[in-house]
Each structure stands twice: as structure tokens, then as C-alpha cells.
MOPAC internal coordinates of N, CA, C and O (Angstrom, degrees):
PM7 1SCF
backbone

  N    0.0000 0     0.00 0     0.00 0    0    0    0
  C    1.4574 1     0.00 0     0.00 0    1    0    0
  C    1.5173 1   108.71 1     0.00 0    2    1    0
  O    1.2310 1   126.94 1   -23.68 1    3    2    1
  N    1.0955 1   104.26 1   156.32 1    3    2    1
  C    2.0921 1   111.00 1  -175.02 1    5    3    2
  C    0.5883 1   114.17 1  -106.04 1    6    5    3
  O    1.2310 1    95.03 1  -128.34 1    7    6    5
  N    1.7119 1   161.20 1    51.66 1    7    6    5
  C    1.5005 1   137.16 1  -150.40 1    9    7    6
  C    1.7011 1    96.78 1  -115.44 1   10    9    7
  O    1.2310 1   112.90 1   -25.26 1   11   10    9
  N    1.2373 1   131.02 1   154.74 1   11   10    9
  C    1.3441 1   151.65 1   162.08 1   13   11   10
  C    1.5544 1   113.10 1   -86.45 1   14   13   11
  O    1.2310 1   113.49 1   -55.41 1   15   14   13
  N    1.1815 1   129.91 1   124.59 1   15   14   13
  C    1.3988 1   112.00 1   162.71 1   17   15   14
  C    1.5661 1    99.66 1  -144.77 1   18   17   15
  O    1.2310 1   120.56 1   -59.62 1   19   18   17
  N    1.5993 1   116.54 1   120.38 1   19   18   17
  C    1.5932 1   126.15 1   177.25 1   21   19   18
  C    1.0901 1   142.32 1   -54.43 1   22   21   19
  O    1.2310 1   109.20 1   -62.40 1   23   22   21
  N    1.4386 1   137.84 1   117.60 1   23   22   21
  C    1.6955 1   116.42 1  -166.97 1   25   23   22
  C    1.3342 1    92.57 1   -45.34 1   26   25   23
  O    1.2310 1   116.95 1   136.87 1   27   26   25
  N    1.2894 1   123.41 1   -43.13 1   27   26   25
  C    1.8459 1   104.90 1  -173.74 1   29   27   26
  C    1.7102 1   141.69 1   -71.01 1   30   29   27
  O    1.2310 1   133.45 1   164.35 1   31   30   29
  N    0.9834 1    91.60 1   -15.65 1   31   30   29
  C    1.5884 1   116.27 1   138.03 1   33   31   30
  C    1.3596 1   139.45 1   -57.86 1   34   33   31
  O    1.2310 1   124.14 1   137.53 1   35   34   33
  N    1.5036 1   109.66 1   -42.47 1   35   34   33
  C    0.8359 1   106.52 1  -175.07 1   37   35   34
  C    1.7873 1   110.72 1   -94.97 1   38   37   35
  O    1.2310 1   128.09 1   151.77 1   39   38   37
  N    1.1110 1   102.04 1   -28.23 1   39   38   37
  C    2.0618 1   115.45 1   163.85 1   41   39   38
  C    1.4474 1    89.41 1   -49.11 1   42   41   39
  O    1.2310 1   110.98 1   120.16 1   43   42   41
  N    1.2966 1   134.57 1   -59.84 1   43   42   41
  C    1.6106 1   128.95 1  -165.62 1   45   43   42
  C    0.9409 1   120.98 1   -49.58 1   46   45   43
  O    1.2310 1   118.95 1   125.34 1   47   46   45
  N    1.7042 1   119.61 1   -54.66 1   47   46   45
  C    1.5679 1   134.04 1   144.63 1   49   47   46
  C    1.9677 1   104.65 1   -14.31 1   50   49   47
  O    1.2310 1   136.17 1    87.72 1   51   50   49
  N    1.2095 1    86.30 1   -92.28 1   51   50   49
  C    1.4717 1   106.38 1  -153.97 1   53   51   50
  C    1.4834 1   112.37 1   -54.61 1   54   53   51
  O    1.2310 1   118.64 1   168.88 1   55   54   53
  N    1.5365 1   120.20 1   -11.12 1   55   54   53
  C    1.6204 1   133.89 1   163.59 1   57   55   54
  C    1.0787 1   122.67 1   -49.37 1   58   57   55
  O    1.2310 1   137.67 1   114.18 1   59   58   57
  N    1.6902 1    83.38 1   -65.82 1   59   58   57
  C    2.0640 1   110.67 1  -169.96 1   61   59   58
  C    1.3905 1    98.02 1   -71.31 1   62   61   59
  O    1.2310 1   117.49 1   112.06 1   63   62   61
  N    0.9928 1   122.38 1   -67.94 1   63   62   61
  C    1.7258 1   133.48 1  -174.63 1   65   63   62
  C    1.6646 1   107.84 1   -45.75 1   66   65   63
  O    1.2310 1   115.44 1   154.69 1   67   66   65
  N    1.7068 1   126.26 1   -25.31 1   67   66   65
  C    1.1178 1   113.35 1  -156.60 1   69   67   66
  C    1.3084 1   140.11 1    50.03 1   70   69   67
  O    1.2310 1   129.78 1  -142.13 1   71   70   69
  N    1.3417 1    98.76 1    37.87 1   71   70   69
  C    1.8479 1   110.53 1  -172.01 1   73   71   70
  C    1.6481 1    95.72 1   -87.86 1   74   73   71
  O    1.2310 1   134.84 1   -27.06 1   75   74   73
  N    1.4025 1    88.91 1   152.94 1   75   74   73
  C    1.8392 1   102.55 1   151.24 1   77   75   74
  C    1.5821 1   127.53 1  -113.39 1   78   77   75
  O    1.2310 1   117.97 1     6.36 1   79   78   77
  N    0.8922 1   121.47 1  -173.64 1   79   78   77
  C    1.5547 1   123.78 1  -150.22 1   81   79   78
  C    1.3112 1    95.16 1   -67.88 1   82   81   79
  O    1.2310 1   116.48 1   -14.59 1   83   82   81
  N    1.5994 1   124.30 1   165.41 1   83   82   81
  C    1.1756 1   136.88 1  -178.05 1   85   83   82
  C    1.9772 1   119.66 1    62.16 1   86   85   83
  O    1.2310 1   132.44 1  -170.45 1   87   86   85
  N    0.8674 1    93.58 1     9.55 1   87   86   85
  C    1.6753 1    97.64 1  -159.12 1   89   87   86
  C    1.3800 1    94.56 1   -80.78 1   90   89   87
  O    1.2310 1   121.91 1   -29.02 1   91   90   89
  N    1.6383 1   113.96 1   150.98 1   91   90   89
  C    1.3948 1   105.99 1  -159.16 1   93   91   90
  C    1.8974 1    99.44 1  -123.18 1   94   93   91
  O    1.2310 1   116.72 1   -60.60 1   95   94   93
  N    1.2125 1   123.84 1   119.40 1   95   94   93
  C    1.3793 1   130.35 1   178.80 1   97   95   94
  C    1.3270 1   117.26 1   -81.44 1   98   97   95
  O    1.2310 1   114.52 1   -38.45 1   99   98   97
  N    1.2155 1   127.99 1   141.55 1   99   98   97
  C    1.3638 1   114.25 1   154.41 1  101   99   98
  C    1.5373 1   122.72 1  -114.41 1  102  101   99
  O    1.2310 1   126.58 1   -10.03 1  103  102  101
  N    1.2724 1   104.94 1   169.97 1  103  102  101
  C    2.0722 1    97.26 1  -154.92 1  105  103  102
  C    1.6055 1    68.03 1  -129.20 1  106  105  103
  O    1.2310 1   126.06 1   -16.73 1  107  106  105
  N    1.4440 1   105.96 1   163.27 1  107  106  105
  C    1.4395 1   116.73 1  -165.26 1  109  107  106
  C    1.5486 1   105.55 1   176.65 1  110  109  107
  O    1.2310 1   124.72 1   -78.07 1  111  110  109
  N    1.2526 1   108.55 1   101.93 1  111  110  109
  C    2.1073 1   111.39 1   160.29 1  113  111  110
  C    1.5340 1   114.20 1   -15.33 1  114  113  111
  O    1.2310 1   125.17 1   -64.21 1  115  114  113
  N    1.3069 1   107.67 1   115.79 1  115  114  113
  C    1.9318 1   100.47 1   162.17 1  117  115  114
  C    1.5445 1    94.86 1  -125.97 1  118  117  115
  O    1.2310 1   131.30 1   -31.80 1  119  118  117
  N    1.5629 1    95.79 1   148.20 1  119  118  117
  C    1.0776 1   108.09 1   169.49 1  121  119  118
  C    1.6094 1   130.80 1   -89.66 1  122  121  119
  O    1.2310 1   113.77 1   -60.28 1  123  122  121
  N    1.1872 1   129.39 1   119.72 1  123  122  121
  C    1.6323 1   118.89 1  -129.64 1  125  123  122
  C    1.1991 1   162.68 1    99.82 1  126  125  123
  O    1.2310 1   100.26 1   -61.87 1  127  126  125
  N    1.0878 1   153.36 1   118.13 1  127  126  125
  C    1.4652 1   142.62 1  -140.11 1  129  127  126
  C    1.5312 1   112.76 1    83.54 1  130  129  127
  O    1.2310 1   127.87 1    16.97 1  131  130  129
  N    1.9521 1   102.45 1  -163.03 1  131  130  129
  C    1.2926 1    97.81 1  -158.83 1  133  131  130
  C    1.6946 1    85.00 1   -96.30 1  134  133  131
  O    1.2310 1   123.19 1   -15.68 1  135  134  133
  N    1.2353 1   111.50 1   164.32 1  135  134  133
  C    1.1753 1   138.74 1  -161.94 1  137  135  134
  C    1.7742 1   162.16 1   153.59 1  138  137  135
  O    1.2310 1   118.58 1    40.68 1  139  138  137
  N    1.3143 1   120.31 1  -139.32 1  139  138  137
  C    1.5126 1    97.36 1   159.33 1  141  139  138
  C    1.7620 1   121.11 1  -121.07 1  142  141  139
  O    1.2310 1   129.70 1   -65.12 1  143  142  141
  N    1.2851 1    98.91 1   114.88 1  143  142  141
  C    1.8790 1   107.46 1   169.32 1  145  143  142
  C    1.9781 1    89.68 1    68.24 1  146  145  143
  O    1.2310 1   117.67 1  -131.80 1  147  146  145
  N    1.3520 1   122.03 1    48.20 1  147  146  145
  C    1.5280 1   106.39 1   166.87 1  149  147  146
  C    1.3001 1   107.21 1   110.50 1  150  149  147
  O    1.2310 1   113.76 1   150.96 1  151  150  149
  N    1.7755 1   129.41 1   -29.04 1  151  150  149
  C    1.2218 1   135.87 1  -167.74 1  153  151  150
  C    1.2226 1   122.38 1  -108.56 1  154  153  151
  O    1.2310 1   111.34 1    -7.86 1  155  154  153
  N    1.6371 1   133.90 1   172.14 1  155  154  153
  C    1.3552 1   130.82 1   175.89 1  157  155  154
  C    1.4050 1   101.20 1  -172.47 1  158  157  155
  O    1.2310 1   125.72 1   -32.95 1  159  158  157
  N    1.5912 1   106.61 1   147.05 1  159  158  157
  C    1.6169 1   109.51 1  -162.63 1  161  159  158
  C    1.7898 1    90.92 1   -88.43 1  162  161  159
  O    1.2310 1   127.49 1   -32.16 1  163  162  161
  N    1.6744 1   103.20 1   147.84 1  163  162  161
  C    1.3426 1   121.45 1   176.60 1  165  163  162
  C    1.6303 1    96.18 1  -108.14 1  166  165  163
  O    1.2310 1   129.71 1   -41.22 1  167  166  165
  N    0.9793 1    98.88 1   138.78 1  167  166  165
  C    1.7202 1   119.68 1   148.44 1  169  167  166
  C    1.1258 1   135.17 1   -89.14 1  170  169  167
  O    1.2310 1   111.73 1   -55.11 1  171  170  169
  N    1.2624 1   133.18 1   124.89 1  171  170  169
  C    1.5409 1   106.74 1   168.03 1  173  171  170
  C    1.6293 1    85.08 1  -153.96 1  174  173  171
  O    1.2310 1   117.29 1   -12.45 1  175  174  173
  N    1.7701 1   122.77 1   167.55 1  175  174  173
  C    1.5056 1   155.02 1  -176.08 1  177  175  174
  C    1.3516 1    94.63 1   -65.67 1  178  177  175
  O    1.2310 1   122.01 1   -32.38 1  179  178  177
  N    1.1725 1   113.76 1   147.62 1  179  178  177
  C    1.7925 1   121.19 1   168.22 1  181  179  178
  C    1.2697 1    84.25 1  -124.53 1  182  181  179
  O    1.2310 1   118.68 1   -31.54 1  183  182  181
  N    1.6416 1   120.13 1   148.46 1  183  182  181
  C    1.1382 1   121.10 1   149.69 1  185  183  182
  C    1.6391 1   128.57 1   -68.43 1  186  185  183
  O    1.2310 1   131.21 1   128.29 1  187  186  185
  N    1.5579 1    95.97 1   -51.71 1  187  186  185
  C    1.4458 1   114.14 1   166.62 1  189  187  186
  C    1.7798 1   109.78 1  -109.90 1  190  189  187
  O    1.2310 1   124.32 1   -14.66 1  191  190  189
  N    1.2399 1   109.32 1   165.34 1  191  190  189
  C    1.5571 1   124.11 1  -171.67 1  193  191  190
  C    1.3284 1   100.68 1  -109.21 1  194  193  191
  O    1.2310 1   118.90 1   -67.81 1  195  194  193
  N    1.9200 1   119.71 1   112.19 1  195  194  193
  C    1.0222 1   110.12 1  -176.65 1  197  195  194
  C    1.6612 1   123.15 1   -66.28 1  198  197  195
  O    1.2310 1   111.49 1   -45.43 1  199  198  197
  N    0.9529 1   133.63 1   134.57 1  199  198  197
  C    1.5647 1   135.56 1   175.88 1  201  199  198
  C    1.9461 1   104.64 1   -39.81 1  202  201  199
  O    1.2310 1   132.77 1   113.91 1  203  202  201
  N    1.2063 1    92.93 1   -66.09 1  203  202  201
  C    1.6764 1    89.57 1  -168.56 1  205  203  202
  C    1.6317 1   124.08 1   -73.15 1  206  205  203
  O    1.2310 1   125.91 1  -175.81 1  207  206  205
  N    1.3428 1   106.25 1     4.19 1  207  206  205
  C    1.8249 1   112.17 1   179.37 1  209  207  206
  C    1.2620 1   102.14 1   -94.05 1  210  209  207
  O    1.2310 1   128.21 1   -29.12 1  211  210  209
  N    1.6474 1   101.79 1   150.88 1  211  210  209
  C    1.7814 1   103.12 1   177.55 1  213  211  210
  C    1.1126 1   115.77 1   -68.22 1  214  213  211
  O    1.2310 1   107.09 1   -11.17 1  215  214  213
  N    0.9639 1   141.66 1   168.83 1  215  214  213
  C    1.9677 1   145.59 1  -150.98 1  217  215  214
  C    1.3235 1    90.97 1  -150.74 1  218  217  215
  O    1.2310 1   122.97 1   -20.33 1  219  218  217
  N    1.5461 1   111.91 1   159.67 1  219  218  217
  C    1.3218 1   109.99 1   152.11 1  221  219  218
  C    1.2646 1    81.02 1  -168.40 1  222  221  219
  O    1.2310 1   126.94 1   -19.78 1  223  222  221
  N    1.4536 1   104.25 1   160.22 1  223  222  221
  C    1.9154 1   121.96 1  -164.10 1  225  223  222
  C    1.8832 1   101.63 1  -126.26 1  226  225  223
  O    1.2310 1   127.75 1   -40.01 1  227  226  225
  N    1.2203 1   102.69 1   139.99 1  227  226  225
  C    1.6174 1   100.29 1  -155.72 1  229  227  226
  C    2.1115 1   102.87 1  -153.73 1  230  229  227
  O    1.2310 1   119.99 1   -94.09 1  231  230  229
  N    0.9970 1   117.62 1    85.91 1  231  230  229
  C    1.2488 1    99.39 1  -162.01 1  233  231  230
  C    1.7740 1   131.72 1    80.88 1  234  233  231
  O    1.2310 1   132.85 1  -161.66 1  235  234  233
  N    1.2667 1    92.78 1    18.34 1  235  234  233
  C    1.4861 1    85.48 1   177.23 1  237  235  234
  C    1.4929 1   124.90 1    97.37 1  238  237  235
  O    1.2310 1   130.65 1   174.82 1  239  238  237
  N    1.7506 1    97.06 1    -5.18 1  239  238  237
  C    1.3694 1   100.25 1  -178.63 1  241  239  238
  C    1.3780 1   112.20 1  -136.91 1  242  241  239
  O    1.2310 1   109.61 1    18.53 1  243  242  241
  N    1.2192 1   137.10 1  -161.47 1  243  242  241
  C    1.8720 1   128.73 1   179.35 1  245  243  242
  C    1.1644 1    97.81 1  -163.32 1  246  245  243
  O    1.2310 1   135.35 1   -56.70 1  247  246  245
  N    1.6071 1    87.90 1   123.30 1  247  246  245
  C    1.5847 1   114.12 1  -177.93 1  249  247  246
  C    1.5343 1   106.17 1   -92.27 1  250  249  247
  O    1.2310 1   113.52 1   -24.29 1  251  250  249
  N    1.3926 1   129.87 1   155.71 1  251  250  249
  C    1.6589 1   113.59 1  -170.68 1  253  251  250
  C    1.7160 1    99.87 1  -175.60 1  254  253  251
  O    1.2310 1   134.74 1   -60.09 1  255  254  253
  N    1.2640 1    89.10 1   119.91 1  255  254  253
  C    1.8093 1   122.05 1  -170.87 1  257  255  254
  C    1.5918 1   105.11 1  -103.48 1  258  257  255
  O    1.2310 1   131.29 1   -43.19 1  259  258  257
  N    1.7574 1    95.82 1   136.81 1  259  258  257
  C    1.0337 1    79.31 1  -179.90 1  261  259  258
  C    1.9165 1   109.18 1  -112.74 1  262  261  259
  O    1.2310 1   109.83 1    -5.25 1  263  262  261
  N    1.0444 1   136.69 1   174.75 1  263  262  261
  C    1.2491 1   146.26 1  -126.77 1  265  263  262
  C    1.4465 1   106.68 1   -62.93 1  266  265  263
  O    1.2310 1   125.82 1   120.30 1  267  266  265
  N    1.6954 1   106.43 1   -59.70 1  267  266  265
  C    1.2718 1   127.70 1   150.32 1  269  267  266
  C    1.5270 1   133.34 1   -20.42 1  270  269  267
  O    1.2310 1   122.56 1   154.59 1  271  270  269
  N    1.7168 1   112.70 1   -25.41 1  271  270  269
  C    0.7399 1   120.23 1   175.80 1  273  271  270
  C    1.8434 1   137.62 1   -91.85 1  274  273  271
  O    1.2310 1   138.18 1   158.29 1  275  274  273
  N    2.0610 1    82.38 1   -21.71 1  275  274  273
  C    1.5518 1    90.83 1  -154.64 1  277  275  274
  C    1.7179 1   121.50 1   -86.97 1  278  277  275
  O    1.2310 1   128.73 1  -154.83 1  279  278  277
  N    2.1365 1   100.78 1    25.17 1  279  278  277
  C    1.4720 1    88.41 1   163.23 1  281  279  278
  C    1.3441 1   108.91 1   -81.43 1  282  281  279
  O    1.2310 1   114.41 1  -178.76 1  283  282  281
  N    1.5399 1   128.19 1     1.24 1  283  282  281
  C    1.3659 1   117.61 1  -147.18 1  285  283  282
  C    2.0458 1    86.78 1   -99.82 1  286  285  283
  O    1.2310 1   128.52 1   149.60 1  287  286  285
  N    1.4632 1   101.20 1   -30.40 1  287  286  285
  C    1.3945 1   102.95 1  -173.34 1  289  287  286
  C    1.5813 1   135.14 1   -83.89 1  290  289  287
  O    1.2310 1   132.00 1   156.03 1  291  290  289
  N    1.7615 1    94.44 1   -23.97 1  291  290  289
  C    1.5568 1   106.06 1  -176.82 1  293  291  290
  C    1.3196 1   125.29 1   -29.29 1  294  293  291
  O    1.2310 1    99.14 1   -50.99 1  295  294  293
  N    0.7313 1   155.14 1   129.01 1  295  294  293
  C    1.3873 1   135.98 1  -172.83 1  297  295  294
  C    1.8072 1   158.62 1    94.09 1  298  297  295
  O    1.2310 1   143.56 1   144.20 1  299  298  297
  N    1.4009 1    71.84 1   -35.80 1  299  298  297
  C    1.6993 1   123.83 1  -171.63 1  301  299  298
  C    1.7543 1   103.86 1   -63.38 1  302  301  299
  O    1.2310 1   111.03 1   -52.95 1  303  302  301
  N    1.1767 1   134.49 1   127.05 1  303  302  301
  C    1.1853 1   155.49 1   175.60 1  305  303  302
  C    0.9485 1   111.14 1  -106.76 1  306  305  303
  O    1.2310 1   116.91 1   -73.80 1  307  306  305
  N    1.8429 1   123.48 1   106.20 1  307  306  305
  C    1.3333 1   127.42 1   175.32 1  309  307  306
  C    1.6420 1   109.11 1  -104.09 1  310  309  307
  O    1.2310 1   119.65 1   -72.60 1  311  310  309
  N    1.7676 1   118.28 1   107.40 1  311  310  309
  C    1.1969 1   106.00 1  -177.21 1  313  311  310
  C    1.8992 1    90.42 1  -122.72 1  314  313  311
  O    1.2310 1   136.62 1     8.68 1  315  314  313
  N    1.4935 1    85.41 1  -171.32 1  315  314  313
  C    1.9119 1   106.15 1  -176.91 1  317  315  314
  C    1.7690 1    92.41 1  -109.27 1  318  317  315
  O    1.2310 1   127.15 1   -48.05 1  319  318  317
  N    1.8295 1   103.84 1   131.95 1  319  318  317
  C    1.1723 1    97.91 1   176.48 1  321  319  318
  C    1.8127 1   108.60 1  -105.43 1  322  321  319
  O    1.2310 1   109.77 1   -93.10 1  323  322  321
  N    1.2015 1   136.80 1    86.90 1  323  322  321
  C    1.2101 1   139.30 1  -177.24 1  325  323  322
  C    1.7412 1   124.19 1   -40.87 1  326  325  323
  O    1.2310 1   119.13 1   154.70 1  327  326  325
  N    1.3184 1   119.27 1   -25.30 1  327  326  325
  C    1.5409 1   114.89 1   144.50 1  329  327  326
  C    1.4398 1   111.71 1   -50.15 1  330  329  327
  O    1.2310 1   121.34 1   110.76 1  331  330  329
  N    1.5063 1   115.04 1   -69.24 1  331  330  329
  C    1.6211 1   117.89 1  -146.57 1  333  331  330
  C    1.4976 1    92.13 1   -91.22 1  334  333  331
  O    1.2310 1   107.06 1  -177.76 1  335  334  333
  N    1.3898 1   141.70 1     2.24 1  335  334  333
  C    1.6323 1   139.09 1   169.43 1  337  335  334
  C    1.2013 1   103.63 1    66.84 1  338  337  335
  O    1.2310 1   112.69 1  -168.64 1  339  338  337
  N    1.5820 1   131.41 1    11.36 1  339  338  337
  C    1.5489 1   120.14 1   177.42 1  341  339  338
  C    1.7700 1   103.65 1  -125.17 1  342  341  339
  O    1.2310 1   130.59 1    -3.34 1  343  342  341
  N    1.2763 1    97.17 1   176.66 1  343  342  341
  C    1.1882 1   107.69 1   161.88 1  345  343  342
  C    1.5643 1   148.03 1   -78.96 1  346  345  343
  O    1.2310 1   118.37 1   -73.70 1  347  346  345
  N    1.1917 1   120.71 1   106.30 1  347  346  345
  C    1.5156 1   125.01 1  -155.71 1  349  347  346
  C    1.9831 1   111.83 1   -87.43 1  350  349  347
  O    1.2310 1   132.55 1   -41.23 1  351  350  349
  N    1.2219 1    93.37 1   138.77 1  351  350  349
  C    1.3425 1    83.19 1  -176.81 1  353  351  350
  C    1.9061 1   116.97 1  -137.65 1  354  353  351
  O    1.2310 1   117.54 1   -70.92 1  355  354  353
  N    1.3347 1   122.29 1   109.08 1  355  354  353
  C    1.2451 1   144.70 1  -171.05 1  357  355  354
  C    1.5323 1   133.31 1   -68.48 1  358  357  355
  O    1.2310 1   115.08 1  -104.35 1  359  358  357
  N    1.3099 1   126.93 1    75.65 1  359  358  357
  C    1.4141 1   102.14 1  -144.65 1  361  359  358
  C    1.8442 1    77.64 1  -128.82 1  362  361  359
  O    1.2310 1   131.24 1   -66.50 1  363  362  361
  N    1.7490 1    95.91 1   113.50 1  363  362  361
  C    1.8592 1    70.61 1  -175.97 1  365  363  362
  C    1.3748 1   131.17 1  -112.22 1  366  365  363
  O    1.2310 1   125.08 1  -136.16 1  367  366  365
  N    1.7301 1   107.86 1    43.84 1  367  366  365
  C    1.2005 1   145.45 1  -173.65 1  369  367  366
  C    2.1270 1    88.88 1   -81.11 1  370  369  367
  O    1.2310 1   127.17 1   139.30 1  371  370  369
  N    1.3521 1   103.82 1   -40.70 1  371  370  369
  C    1.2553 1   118.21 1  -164.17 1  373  371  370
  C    1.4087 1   122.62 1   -98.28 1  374  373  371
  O    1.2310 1   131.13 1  -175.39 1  375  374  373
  N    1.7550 1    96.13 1     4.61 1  375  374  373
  C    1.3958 1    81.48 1  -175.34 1  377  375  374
  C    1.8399 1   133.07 1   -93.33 1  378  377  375
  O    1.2310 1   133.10 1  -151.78 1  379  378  377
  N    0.8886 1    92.30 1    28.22 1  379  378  377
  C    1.8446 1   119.62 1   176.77 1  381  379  378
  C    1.6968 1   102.83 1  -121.28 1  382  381  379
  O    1.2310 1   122.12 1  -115.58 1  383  382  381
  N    1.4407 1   113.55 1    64.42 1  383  382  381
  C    1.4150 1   131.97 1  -173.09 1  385  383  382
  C    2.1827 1   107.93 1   -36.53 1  386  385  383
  O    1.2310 1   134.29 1   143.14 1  387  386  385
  N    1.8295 1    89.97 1   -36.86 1  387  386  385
  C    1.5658 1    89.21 1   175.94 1  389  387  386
  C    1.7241 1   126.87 1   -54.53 1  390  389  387
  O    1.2310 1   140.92 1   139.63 1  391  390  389
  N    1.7175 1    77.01 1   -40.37 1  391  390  389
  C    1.5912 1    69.88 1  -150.06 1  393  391  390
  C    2.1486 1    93.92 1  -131.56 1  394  393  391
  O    1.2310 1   132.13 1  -123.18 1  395  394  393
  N    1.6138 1    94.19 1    56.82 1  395  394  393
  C    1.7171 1    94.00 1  -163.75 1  397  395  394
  C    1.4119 1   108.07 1   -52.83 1  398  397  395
  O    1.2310 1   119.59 1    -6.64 1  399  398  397
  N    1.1648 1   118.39 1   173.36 1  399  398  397
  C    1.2877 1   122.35 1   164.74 1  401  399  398
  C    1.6656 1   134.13 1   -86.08 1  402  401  399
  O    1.2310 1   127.53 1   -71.29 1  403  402  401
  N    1.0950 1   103.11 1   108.71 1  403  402  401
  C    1.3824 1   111.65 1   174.71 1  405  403  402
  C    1.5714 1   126.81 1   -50.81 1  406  405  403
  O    1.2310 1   106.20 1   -60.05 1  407  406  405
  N    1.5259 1   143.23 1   119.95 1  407  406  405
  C    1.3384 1   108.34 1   176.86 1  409  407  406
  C    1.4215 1   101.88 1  -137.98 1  410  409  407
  O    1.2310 1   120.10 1   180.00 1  411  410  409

């Protein structure tokens, strides 16, 4: 899987959330909100880091999808947008909101 995720992104994470180092996130499809073609990435704390989900380490911390998840992520560029103070997210499978691409 390909995913990008920004130390500045990931400082954004670890601000709002009040995490400390090593802390392990998981990114996960929701259905709803703003986003791509119907969808929007959820966050939430893992206690433990599952062994078999892809990981990726970004700032000090590790974000980690699990399998099920990663047509929604392939690709996908999670950065910090410093105009708009949030987090921006790039997926450009999606960027024709009508008619995204399925894969």
C-alpha cells in the first residue's frame, strides 16, 4: 500500500489528541461526513498495534489500517494545511467526487 502521512500532520494529530510519542492511531473508512464520494477518514487510539495491519510512522507516532480498509487509503496523502489549521487529505482516485474510482 502507498500512503503519505506528514510530520505536519502528524504534530496536528498528536496536539489535538494530546498524545505522546509512540502512540499508535488507527485510520479507518467512515461512512459520512466531509470527504471522498460519501466517505471520510476516522481516527481513533489503539491501545495495542495490531501485528498484521499496515503501519506507517509519521512524526513520532504510527498510524495503522487495517486490510479492509486500504482501497479507501492507497494512495492517499495525509498532510496539515496551515491556512485552513486542519488536516487535508489527497486521495486522487477521488478526485472526480461524481463518478470516483472504484478499485
Amino acid at each position: 500500500m502507498n500512503l503519505t502521512i506528514t510530520n505536519e500532520a502528524a504534530a496536528f494529530y498528536k496536539n489535538e489528541m494530546e498524545l505522546d510519542n509512540h502512540v499508535c492511531l488507527r485510520l479507518y473508512v467512515r461512512v459520512g461526513g466531509v470527504g471522498s464520494g460519501g466517505f471520510s477518514v476516522g481516527v481513533e487510539r489503539l491501545d495495542v498495534r495490531p501485528a498484521t495491519w499496515f503501519t506507517i510512522e509519521a512524526g513520532k507516532l504510527s498510524f495503522a489500517i487495517a486490510e479492509d480498509d486500504y482501497w479507501y487509503f492507497d494512495g492517499m496523502t495525509i498532510d496539515y494545511n496551515e491556512d485552513l489549521e486542519m488536516v487535508a487529505f489527497h486521495q486522487p482516485k477521488f478526485d472526480n467526487l461524481d463518478h470516483p474510482l472504484h478499485v
